[in-house]
C-alpha positions in Angstrom: 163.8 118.7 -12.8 160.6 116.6 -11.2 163.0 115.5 -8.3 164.2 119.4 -7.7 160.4 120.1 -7.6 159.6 117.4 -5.5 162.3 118.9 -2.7 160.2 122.2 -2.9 157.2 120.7 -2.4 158.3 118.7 0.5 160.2 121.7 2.0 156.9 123.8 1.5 155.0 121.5 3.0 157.4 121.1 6.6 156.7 124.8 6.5 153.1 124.4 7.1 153.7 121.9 10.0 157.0 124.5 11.4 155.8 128.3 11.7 157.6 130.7 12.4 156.9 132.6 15.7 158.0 135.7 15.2 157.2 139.6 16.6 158.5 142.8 15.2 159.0 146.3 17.8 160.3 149.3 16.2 161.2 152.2 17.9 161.1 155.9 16.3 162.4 158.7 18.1 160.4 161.7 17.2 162.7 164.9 18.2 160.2 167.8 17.1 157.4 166.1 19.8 159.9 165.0 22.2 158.4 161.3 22.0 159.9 157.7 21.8 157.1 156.0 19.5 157.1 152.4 19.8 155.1 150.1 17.7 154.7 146.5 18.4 154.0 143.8 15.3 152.7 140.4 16.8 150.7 137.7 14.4 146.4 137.6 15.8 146.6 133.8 16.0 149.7 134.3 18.3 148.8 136.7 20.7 145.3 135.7 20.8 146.2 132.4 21.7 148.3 133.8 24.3 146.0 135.8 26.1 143.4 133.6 26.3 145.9 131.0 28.5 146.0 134.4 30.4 142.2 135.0 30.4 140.7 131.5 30.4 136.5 131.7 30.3 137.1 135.0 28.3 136.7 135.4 24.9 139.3 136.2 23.3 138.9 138.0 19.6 141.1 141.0 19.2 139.3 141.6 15.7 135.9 141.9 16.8 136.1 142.2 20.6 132.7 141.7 22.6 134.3 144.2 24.9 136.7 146.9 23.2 137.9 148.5 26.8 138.4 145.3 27.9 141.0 143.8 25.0 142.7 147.2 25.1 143.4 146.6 28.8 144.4 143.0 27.8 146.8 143.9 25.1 148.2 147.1 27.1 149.0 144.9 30.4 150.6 142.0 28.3 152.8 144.3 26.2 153.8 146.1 29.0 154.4 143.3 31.3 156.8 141.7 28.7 158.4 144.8 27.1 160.2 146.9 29.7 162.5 149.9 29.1 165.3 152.2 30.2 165.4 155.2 28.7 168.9 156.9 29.4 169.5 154.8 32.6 166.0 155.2 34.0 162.9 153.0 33.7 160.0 154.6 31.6 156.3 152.9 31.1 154.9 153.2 27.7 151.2 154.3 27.0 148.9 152.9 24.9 147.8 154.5 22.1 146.0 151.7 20.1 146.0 148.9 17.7 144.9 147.9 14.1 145.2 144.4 11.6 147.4 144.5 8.8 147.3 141.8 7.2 147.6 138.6 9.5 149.1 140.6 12.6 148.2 143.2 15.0 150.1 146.5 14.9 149.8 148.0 19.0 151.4 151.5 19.5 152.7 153.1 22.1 154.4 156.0 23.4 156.7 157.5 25.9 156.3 162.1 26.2 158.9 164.2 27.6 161.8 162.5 25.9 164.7 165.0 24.9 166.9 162.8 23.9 167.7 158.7 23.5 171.4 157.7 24.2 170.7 154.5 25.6 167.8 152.5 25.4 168.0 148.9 27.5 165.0 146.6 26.6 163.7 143.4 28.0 161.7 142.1 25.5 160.2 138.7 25.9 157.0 139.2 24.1 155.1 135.7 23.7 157.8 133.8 25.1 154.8 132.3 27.4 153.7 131.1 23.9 156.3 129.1 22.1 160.0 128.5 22.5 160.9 129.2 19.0 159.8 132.8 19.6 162.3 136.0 17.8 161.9 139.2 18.6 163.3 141.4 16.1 163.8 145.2 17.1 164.6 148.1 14.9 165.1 151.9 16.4 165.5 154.8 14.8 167.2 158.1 16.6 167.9 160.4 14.3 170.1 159.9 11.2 171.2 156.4 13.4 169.2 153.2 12.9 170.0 150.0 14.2 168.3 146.5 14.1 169.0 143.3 16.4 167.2 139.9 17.0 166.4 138.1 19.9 166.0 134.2 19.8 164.1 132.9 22.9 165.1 132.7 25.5 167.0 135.9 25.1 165.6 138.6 25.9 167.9 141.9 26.6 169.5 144.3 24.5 171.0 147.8 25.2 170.9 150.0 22.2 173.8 153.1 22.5 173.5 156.2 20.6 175.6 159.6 20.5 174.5 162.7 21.5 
């Protein structure tokens, strides 16, 4: 018994020194509004420590921002720099709509209008790839009745999701 709790103490503690590096985008097609509603789940620690190699002299604090226009335009121009879609065979930029914490990550939306319909989605997503090598980016989009999920381990970073009509 003390040697099987002794294994889970020393793989608990490899954890510590072996995060995980992991980001979560999930798109919902809303039908009624005619949007694509994307929503973007990175850890604070992560992206801030991300933007500020991007923004050196800046203070970086996504939480309490000195400057609230000026982290929106920092999260909006990394996100969509490093998550670029195809809707239906044609590029489409995403808006920002916002962010908020949960928990130890920021949640960022965003949004495309006008969409009718989603049978093909293509995304490049290398979120935070400028960060860490062991980065995944999972992906989960919802169209309708038809949900489907996929993971990307750096350095992958393309995907095309199909959908019938």
């Amino acid at each position: 018994m003390a040697n099987m709790l002794h294994k889970w103490l020393v793989i608990a503690a490899l954890s510590l020194f072996h995060p995980f590096f992991v980001s979560m985008t999930e798109f919902d097609y809303n039908a009624k509004d005619k949007e694509l509603e994307i929503s973007v789940r990175i850890f604070t620690d992560d992206f801030e420590n991300t933007l500020r190699k991007l923004h050196p002299g800046v203070k970086v604090d996504i939480l309490h921002p000195a400057n609230a226009q000026q982290m929106n335009e920092f999260i909006t121009d990394y996100i969509q720099k490093h998550l670029v879609l195809q809707l239906n065979g044609k590029p489409v930029a995403i808006s920002f709509a916002g962010y908020e914490q949960q928990s130890e990550s920021i949640w960022s939306y965003f949004e495309i209008k006008g969409v009718t319909g989603v049978q093909k989605l293509d995304v490049t997503n290398n979120l935070l790839h400028d960060y860490s090598d062991n980065q995944i980016n999972m992906m989960h989009i919802k169209v309708g009745d038809d949900e489907q999920s996929y993971k990307l381990d750096y350095p992958d970073s393309k995907k095309t999701f199909t959908f019938n009509p």
